[in-house]
N, C-alpha and C positions, 0 to 999 in steps of 0.2 A: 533242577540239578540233574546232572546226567548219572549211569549208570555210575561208570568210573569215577566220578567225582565223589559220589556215597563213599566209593569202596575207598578213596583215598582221604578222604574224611575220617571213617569208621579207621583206619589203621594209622592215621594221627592220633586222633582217639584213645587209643588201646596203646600206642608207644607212649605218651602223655602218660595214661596211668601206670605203665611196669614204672615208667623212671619216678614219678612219684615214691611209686610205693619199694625202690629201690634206694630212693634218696632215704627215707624214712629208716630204713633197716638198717643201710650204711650209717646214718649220723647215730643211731640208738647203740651199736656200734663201736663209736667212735673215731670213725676212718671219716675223717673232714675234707681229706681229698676224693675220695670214693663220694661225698656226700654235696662235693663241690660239682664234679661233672655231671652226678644223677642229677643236680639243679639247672645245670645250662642246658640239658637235652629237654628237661621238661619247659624251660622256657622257647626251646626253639618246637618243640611237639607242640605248645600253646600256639605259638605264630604258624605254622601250616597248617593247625586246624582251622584258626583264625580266619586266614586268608582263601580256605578251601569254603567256608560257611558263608561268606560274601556274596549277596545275592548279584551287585553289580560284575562281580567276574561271569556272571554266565550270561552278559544282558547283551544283545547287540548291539554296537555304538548307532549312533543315529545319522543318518546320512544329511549328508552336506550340503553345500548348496550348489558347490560342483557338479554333487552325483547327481543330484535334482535337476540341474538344467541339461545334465546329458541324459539321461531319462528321457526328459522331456523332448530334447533333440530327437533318440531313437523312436517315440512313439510315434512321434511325425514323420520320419522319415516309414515307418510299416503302415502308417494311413495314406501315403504317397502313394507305395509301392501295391497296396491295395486296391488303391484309385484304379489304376494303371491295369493291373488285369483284369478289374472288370473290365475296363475298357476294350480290352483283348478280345474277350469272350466277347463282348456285345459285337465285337466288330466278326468276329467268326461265327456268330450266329446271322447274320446278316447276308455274310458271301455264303455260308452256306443255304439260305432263305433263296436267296437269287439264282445263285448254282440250280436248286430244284425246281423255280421254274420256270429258268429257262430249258432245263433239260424237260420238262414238263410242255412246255411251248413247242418244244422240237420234234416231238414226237411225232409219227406222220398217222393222219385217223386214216382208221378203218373203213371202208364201208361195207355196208350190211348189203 
């Protein structure tokens, strides 16, 4: 559960119990309509705690079989695309291997 969740837990919580303990004082009281809405807030402060303490609200759905095959597409296509610049590199190590000696060839010797 995340930071925010706690905190909006914890203040379901705590409005839960004022309305309780307002309901209580209102019907002790006598005020039955005072004693009626302290009882609908505590039943709706029951359901957002409810709903807030739910482990499957924080769970991430499970991916599909859509996402799985494009997935699976993308990761082929980056092993392609990998293939391919080594390929590059091999080929520019190569002309540059030649490049050197030929320019190594060209050279005109010395003599002593």
């Amino acid at each position: 559960m995340t930071r925010r969740a706690k905190l909006w837990f914890l203040a379901a919580l705590i409005f839960t119990l004022i309305n309780v303990a307002g309901g209580v004082f209102a019907a002790l009281g006598g005020e039955w309509m005072h004693t009626l809405v302290h009882l609908v807030l505590t039943i709706a402060g029951v359901y957002a705690a409810a709903r807030l303490a739910r482990p499957e609200a924080t769970q991430v759905a499970p991916a599909t079989l859509e996402t799985q095959q494009r997935l699976q597409q993308l990761q082929q296509s980056v092993d392609a695309m990998a293939l391919k610049v080594e390929r590059v590199g091999e080929a520019q190590r190569y002309i540059a291997k030649v490049a050197a000696e030929r320019a190594r060839n060209a050279q005109p010797k010395e003599n002593p």
